[in-house]
C-alpha positions in Angstrom: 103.3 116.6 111.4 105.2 118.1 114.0 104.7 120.0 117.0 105.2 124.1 116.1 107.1 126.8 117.9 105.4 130.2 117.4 108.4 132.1 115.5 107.4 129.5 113.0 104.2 130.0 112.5 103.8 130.8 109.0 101.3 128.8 107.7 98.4 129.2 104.4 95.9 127.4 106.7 93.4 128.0 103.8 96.1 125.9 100.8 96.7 123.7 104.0 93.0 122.4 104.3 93.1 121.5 100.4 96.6 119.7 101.4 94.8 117.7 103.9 91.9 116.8 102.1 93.5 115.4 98.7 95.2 112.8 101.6 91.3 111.9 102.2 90.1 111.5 98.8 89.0 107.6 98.3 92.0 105.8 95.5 94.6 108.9 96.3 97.4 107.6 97.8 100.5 108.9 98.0 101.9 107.9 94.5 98.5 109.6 92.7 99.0 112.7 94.9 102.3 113.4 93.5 101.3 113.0 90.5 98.5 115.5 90.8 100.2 117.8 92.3 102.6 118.0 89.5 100.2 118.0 86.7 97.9 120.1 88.3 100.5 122.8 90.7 98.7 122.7 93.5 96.1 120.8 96.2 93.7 123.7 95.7 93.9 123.3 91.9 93.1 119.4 91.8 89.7 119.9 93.4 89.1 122.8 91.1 89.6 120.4 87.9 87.0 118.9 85.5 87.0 115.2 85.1 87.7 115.7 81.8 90.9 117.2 82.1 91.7 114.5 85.7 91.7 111.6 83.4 94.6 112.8 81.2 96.8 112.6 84.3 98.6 109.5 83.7 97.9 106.7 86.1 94.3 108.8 87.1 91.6 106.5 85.9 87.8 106.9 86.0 87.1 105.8 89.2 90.1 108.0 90.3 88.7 110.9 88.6 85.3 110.8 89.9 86.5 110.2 93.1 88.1 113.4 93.4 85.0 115.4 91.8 82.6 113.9 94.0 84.7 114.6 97.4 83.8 118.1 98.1 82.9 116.7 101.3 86.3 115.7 102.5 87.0 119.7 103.1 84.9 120.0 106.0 86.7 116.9 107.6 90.0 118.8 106.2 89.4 121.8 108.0 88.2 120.3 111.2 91.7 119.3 111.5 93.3 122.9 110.7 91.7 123.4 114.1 93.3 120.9 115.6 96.5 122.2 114.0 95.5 125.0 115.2 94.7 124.9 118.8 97.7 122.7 119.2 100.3 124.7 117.4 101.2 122.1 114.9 103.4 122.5 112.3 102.4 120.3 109.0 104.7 119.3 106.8 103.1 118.7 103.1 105.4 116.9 100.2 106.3 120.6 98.9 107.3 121.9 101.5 110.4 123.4 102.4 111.2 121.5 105.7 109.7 118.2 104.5 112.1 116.0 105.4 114.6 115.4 102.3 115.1 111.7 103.1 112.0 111.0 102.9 111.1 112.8 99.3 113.0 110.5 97.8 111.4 107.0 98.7 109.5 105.5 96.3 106.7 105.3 98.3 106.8 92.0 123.6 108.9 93.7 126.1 112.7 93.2 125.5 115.4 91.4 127.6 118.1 93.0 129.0 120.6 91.9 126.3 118.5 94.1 124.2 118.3 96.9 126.2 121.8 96.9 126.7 122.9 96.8 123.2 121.0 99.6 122.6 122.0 102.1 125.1 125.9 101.0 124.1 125.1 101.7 120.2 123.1 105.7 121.3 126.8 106.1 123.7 128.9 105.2 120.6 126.9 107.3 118.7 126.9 110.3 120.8 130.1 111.9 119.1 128.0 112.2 115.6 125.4 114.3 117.0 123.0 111.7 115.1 119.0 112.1 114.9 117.7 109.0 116.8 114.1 107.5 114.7 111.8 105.0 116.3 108.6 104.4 116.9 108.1 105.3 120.3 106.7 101.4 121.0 107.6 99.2 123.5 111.3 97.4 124.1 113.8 98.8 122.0 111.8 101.8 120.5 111.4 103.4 123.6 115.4 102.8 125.2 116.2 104.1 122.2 114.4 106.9 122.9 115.5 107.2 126.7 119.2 106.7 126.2 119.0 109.3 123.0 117.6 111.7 125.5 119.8 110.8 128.3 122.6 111.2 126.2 121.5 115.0 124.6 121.2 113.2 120.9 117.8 114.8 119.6 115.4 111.8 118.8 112.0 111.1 117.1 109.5 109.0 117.7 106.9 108.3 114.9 103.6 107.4 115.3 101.1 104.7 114.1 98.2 107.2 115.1 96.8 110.7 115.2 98.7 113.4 117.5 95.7 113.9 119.6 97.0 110.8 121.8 100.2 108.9 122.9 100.5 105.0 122.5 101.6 103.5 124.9 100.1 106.5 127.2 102.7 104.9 129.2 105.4 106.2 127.4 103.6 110.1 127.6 106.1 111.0 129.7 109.4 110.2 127.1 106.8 111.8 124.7 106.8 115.2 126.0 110.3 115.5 126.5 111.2 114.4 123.0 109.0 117.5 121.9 111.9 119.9 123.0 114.9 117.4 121.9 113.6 116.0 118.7 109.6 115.8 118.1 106.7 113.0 117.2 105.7 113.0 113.9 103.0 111.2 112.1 101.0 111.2 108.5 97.5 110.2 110.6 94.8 112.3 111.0 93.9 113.5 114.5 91.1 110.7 116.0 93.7 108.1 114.2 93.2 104.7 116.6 96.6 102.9 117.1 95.1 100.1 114.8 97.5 97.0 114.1 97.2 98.4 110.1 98.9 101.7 110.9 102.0 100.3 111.6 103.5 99.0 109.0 102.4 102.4 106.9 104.3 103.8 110.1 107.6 101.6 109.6 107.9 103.2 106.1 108.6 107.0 107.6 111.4 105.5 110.2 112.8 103.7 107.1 112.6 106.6 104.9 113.8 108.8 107.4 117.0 107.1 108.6 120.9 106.7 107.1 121.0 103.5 108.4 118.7 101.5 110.1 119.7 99.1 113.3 117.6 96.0 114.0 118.7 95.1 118.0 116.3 92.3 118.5 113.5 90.9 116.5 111.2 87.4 116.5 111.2 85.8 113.2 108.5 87.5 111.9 108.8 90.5 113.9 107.9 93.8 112.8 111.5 95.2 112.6 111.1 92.8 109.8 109.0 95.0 108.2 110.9 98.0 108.5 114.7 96.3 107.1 112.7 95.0 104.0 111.6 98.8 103.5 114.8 100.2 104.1 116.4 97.6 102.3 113.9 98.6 99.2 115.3 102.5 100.3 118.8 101.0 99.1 119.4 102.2 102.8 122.1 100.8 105.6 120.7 98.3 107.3 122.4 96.5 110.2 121.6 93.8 113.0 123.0 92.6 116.1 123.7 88.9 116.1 122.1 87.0 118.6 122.5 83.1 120.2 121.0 80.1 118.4 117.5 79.4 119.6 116.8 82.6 121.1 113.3 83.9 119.9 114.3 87.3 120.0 117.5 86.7 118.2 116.0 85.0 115.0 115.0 87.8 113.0 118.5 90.0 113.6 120.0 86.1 112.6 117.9 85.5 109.7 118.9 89.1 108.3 122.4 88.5 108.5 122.0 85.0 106.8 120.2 86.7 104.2 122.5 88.9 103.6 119.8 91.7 104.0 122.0 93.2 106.7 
């Protein structure tokens, strides 16, 4: 979701809640949505089918099926957040949608040292002259310098986040937060009351991926989660690239070990 300017405001909140709740159903994830959506034409329309008729959906099973009869119940959780969107002025953006974000339709599914900082701001001047989007995930170290300099140097940037858009983490980096909301934006596919829990973000690292040209991995530990995000990209068939660090630096091993793999 992203944060929604009133001339824009032309939402179906009433289609929206039925959007929001098939995200709740227990077994839907995004690969069975699609496909109910497609079979069925609409969110509204899945919870209005039989089970009968659900379990001739290819890949919808039984437990599928009566998961999605028996979920009336997710609606009332679904419209409690159309308030949120509401009150906030949020603008959703569902798999349908116009605006969705067309890079994205397509997919298949500790603090930094200076070198790092450095290399960062150096890449955002370079890139200044494309009038590129910066994406990141608004976390500590690189994320947020590349954030800053993006900012700093007029690029539009957008952080995505690992939790619901009722709160800002690091509330330290609140601040960078509300100016990216009129040069760029936050976006996120969590639920308002979304904790920052260690599981969210690798299902975060999948949006930057999918939203990016080409992804850049500055600095990274050897199992660092930049890690995570190259091997998605990399699935993406997108760019991915990695600065080159000295032997026996920590945070230099995972950019290394890309290159060496010839993963970037």
């Amino acid at each position: 979701m992203e944060i929604l300017s009133e001339k824009n405001n032309k939402i179906d909140f009433e289609e929206l809640q039925f959007q929001i709740g098939l995200t709740l159903i227990d077994g839907i994830g995004d690969v069975h949505a699609k496909s109910l959506l497609a079979w069925c034409g609409s969110s509204r329309a899945v919870f209005e089918q039989k089970k009968q008729h659900l379990l001739k959906i290819p890949g919808i099973g039984e437990y599928t099926a009566k998961s999605i009869v028996k979920s009336k119940d997710v609606l009332v959780r679904a419209e409690e957040e159309v308030e949120f969107i509401r009150k906030y002025k949020i603008k959703p953006l569902f798999f349908t949608d116009e605006d969705y974000p067309s890079r994205l339709k397509y997919c298949g599914d500790s603090p930094i040292l200076d070198y790092g900082k450095e290399k960062t701001r150096e890449l955002i001047e370079e890139l200044k002259s494309t009038n590129a989007l910066i994406v990141s995930g608004l976390a500590y170290g690189v994320d947020i310098w590349a954030h800053k300099a993006a900012l700093d140097e007029d690029l539009e940037t957008v952080g995505v986040l690992a939790h619901g858009l009722d709160r800002i983490y690091p509330q330290i980096h609140d601040k960078i937060a509300k100016k990216m909301l009129s040069q760029g934006g936050l976006l996120t596919d969590f639920m308002s009351g979304t904790n920052p829990d260690a599981v969210n973000f690798p299902k975060r690292n999948r949006i930057v991926a999918g939203m990016c040209d080409a992804l850049v991995v500055v600095e990274s530990k050897r199992q660092g989660g930049s890690l995570i995000t190259a091997t998605i990209a990399n699935s993406y068939n997108k760019d991915v690239f990695a600065f080159p660090g000295r032997a026996g630096d920590v945070l230099a091993e995972g950019c290394n070990g890309l290159i060496k793999q010839n993963r970037a």
